[in-house]
C-alpha positions as CSV (number, residue, x, y, z in Angstrom):
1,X,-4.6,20.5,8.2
2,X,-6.3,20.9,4.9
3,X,-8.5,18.0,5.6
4,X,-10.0,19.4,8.3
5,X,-10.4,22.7,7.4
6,X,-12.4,21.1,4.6
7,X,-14.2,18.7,6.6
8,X,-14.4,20.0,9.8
9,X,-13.6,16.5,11.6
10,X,-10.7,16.3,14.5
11,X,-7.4,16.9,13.9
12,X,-6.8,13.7,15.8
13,X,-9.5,12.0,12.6
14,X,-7.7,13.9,10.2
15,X,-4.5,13.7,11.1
16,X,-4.6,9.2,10.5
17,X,-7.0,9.4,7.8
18,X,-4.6,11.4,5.7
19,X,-1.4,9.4,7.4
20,X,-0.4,7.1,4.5
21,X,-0.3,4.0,6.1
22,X,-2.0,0.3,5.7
23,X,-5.8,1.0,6.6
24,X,-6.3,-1.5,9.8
25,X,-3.1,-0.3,11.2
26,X,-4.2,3.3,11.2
27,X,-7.5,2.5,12.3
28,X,-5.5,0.6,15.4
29,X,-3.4,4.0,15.9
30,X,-6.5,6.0,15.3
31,X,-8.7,4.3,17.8
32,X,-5.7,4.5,20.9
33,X,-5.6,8.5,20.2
34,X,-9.3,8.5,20.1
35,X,-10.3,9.6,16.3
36,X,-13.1,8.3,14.5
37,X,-12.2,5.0,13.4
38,X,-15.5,5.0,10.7
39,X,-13.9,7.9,9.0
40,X,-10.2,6.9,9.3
41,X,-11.1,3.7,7.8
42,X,-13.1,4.9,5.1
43,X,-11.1,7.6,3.9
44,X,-8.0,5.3,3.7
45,X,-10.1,2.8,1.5
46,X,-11.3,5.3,-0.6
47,X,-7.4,6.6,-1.2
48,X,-7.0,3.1,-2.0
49,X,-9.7,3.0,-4.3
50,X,-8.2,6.4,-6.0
51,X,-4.8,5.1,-6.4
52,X,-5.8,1.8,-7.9
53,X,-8.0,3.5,-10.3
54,X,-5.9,5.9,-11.3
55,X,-1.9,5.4,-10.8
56,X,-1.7,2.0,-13.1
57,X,-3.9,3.6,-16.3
58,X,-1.5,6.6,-16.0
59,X,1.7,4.5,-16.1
60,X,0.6,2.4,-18.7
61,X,-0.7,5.6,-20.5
62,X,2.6,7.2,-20.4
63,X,4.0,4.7,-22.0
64,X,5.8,3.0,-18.8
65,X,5.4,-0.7,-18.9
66,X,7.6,-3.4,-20.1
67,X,10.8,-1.0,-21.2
68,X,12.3,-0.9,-17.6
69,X,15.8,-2.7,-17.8
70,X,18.5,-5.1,-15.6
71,X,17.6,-5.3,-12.4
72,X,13.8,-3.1,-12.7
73,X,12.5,-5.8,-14.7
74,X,10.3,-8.3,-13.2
75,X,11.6,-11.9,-14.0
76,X,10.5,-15.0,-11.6
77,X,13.6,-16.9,-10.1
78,X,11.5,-20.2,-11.3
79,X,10.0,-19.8,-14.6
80,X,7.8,-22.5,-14.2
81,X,4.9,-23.8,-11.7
82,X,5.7,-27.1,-10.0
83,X,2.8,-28.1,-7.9
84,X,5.1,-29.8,-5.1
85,X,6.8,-26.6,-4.9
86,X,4.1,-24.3,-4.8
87,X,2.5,-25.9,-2.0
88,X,5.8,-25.8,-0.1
89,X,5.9,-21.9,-0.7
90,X,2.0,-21.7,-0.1
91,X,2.9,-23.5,3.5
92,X,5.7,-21.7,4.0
93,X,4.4,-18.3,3.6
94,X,0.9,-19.4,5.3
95,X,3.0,-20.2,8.9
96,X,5.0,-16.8,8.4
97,X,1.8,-14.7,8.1
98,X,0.2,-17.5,11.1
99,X,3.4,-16.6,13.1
100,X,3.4,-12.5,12.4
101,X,-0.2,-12.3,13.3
102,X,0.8,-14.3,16.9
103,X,2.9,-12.1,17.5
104,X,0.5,-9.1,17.1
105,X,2.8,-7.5,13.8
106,X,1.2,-5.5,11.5
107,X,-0.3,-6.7,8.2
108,X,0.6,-10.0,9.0
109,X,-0.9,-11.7,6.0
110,X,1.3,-9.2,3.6
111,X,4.6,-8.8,5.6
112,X,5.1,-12.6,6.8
113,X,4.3,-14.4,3.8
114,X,6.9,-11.5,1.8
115,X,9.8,-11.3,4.0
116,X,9.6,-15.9,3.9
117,X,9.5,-15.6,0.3
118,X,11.8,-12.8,0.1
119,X,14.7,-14.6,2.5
120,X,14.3,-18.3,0.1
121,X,14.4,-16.2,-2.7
122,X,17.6,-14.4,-0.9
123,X,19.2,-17.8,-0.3
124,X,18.5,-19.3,-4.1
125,X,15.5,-21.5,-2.9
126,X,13.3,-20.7,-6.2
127,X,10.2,-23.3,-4.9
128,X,7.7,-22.4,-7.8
129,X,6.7,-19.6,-10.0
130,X,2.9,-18.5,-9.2
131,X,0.3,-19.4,-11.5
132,X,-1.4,-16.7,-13.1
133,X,-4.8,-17.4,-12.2
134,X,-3.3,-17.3,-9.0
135,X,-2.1,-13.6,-9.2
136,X,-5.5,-12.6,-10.9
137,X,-7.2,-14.0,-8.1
138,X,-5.1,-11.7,-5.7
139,X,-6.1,-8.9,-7.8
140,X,-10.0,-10.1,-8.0
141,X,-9.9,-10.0,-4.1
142,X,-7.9,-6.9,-3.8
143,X,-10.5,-5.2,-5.2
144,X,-13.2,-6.8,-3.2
145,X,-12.2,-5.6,0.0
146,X,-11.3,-2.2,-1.6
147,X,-15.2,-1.8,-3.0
148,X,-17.1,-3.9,-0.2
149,X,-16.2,-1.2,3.0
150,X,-18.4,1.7,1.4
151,X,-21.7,0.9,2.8
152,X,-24.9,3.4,1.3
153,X,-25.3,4.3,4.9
154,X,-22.0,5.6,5.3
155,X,-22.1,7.4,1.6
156,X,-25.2,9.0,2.5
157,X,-24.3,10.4,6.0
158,X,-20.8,11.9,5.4
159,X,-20.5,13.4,1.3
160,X,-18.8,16.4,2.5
161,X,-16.3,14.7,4.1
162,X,-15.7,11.9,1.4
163,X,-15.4,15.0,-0.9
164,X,-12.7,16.3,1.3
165,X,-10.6,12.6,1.3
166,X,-11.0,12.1,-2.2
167,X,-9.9,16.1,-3.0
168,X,-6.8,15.6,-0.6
169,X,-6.3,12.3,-2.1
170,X,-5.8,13.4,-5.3
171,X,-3.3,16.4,-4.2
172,X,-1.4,13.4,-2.4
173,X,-1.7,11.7,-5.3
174,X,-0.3,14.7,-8.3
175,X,2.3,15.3,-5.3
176,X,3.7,11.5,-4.8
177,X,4.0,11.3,-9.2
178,X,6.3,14.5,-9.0
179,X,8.3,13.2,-6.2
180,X,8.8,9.7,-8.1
181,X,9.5,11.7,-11.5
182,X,11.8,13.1,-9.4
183,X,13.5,10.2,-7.8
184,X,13.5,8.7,-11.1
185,X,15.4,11.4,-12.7
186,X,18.0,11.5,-9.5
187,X,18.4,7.7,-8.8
188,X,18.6,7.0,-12.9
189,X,15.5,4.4,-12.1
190,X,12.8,3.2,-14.7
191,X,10.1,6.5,-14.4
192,X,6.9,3.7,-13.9
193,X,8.8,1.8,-11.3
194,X,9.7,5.2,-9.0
195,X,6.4,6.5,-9.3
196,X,4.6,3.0,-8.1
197,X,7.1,3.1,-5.5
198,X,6.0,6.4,-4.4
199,X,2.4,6.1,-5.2
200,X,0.7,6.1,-1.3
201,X,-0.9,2.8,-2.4
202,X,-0.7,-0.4,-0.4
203,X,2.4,-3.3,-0.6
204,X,-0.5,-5.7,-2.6
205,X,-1.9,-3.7,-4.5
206,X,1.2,-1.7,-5.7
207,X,3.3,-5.0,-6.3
208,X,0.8,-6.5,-8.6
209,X,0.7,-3.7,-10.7
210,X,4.4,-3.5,-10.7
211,X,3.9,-7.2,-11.9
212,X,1.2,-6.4,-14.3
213,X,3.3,-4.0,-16.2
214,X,6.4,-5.5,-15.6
215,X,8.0,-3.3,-14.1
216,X,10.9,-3.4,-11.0
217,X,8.6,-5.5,-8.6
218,X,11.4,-6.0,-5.7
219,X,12.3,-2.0,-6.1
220,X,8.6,-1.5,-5.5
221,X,7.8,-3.4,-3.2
222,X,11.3,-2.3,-0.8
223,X,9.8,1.0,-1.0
224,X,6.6,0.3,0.2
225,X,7.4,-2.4,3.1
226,X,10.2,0.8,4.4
227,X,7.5,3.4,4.3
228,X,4.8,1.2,6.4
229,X,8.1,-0.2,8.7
230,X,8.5,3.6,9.5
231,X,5.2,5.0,9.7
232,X,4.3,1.9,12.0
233,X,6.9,2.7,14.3
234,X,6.6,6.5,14.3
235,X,2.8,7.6,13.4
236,X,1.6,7.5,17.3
237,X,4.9,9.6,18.7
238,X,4.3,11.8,16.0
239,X,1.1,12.4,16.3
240,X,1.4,12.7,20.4
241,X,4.5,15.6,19.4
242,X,1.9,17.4,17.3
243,X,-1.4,17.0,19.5
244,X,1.2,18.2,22.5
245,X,2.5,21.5,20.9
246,X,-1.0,21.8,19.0
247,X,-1.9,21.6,23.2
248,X,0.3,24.0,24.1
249,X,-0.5,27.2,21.5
C-alpha cells in the first residue's frame, strides 16, 4: 500500500515488488497476475542491494560476529579440502540443481545443490570443506548480478519510483532488525544470527554473510529456505484473496 501511494504504480506491481521473495520467482508470479515485471524485478534487486550493503556492516558494527556459541557457530563437518571429495560434492550438488530446474522448482541452482548437501551432511557424509577462494568467488558473483540489472536507461526513466523501493526498503529493513532482536531475546539465539535470519535478504547472500562472520549458518539458512518454501506456495493465492476483496469494495 505505501508503495504505491508513493509511486503511483499497480497494486498488482506493488504488491510483488515489495513481496519478499527470491527476485526471478516474483517476477514469474508478477508476470501471471499481470504487473510490471521491469519494476518488480528492479525493485527486488535494489532491496537486495540495500540489504547486502547495509545488514552485514551493522552486525559486525554491533559487535556480533564470531561470539555466537554451540550449535550458532559455523564449524565445517570436514575441516579440510580434499580435491576427490570436492568434486564429488561439486557433482553432486550440480545434478540436484540440474534435476530441480527439470522439474520447473524454484531457485533451482540455490535449493538443489543445499537440500544434497544438507541430506550428506544429515547422514555424516562430510565430502570436502570448500575452499575459500571458492566462497569469495560466490560472493564476487553475488554481487555481480546484484549491480549488473540496473541499466542507466532504467535509472533515468523511473527515480521516483526507485526512491519509493529503496524508502520502503529501508522501513522493511529497521522493521525485520526489531523483529530478529526480538526473536533473539525470545528464542535465547545469538542477536547477529536472528537478525540475518530475519533480514529479507536472499538464501546466498545471507548464508555467506552468516559464514563471513561466523555466525549460526544452518539457523540462517533454515530460516530463509522456510520463508521462500512459504511465500512460493502462497504469494499468488494471496495476492488473488486481496486483488478479489480489493475487487469487491
Amino acid at each position: 500500500m505505501l508503495l504505491r501511494r508513493l509511486s503511483g504504480v499497480d497494486s498488482a506491481t506493488a504488491f510483488f515488488a515489495m513481496a519478499v521473495g527470491g527476485a526471478s520467482e516474483m517476477a514469474v508470479q508478477s508476470e501471471r497476475h499481470g504487473a510490471d515485471v521491469g519494476k518488480v524485478a528492479a525493485a527486488h534487486s535494489l532491496r537486495m542491494m540495500l540489504v547486502v550493503a547495509t545488514i552485514p556492516f551493522g552486525v559486525r558494527y554491533w559487535g556480533s560476529h564470531g561470539l555466537a556459541e554451540g550449535h550458532e557457530t559455523f564449524v565445517p563437518g570436514a575441516a579440510l579440502v580434499d580435491p576427490a571429495g570436492l568434486a564429488a560434492l561439486v557433482c553432486i550438488t550440480v545434478l540436484a540443481a540440474l534435476a530441480f530446474k527439470r522439474g520447473r522448482l524454484p531457485n533451482a541452482w540455490v535449493i538443489g545443490p543445499l537440500l544434497a548437501a544438507l541430506l550428506l551432511t544429515a547422514c555424516g557424509i562430510h565430502l570436502s570443506r570448500l575452499p575459500e577462494w571458492m566462497i569469495r568467488a560466490g560472493q564476487l558473483f553475488v554481487g555481480i548480478a546484484l549491480g549488473t540489472r540496473f541499466s542507466p536507461a532504467f535509472l533515468h526513466a523511473a527515480p521516483r519510483y526507485l526512491a519509493s523501493v529503496a524508502l520502503c526498503s529501508v522501513l522493511m529493513l529497521l522493521l525485520a532488525a526489531a523483529f530478529g532482536l526480538g526473536l533473539s531475546h525470545w528464542l535465547g539465539i545469538h542477536a547477529g544470527t536472528a537478525i540475518l535470519a530475519t533480514s529479507p535478504g536472499g538464501i546466498a547472500e545471507m548464508s555467506l554473510t552468516a559464514k563471513t562472520l561466523h555466525l549460526g549458518v544452518p539457523v540462517v539458512t533454515a530460516f530463509h529456505v522456510a520463508r521462500m518454501v512459504v511465500l512460493v506456495l502462497l504469494i499468488g493465492p494471496l495476492f488473488s484473496v486481496l486483488d478479489k476483496r480489493h475487487g469487491q469494495d
